[in-house]
N, C-alpha and C positions, 0 to 999 in steps of 0.2 A: 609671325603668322602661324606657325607649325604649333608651337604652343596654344595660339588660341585652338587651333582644332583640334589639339590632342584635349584641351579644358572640354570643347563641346562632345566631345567621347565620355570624356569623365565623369564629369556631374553628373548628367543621367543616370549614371548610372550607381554614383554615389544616395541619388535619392531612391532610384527601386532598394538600395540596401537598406537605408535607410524605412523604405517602406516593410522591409521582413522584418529587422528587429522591431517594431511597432506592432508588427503579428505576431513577434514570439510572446511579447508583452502579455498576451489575451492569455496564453498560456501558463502562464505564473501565476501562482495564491500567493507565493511570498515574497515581498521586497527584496529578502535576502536574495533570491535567485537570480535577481535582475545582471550581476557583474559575473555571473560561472565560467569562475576561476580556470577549471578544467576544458569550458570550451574555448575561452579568450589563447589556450597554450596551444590547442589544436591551429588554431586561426593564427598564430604567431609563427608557428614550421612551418607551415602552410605557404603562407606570404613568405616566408626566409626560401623556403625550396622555388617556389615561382621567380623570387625574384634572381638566384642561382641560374635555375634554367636560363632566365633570358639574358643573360649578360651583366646583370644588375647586384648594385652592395647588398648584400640581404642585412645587415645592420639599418643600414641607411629605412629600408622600406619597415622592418620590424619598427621603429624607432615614429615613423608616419602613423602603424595599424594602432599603434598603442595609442598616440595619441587621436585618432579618428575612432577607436573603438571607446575610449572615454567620454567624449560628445557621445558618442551614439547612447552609451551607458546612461548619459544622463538625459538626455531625450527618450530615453525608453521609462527610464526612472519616472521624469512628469509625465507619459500617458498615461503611468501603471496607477500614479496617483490621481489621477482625473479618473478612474474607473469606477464605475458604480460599484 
């Protein structure tokens, strides 16, 4: 049961993320810009140091961002291409 409430915390708010990279989308002219390299490394310390703070592997959570930042990559990837 902890699990499931900790899942109903999380998804929502997996989808509002989900919901920004879909706005950053608007902001892009280039497909190349879609994966930025430079901010994916910012978001990767980021999640390594949070996950430090709270007791947690910071491997283990970097290891999740990468692969949750690649779905998100490619769901940003189809809006940008659905873009008039």
């Amino acid at each position: 049961m902890q699990i499931d409430d900790l899942d109903r915390t999380i998804v929502p708010l997996l989808v509002e993320r989900a919901a920004y990279v879909r706005r950053a989308a608007d902001f892009k002219s280039d497909p190349g810009d879609l994966a930025a390299p430079a901010r994916q490394a910012v978001v990767y310390e980021n999640v390594r140091r949070i996950a430090r703070d709270h007791g947690g592997d910071p491997a283990l959570i970097e290891r999740l961002y990468r692969r949750l930042v690649t779905e998100y990559i490619a769901e940003e990837t189809a809006f940008f291409d659905e873009k008039p």
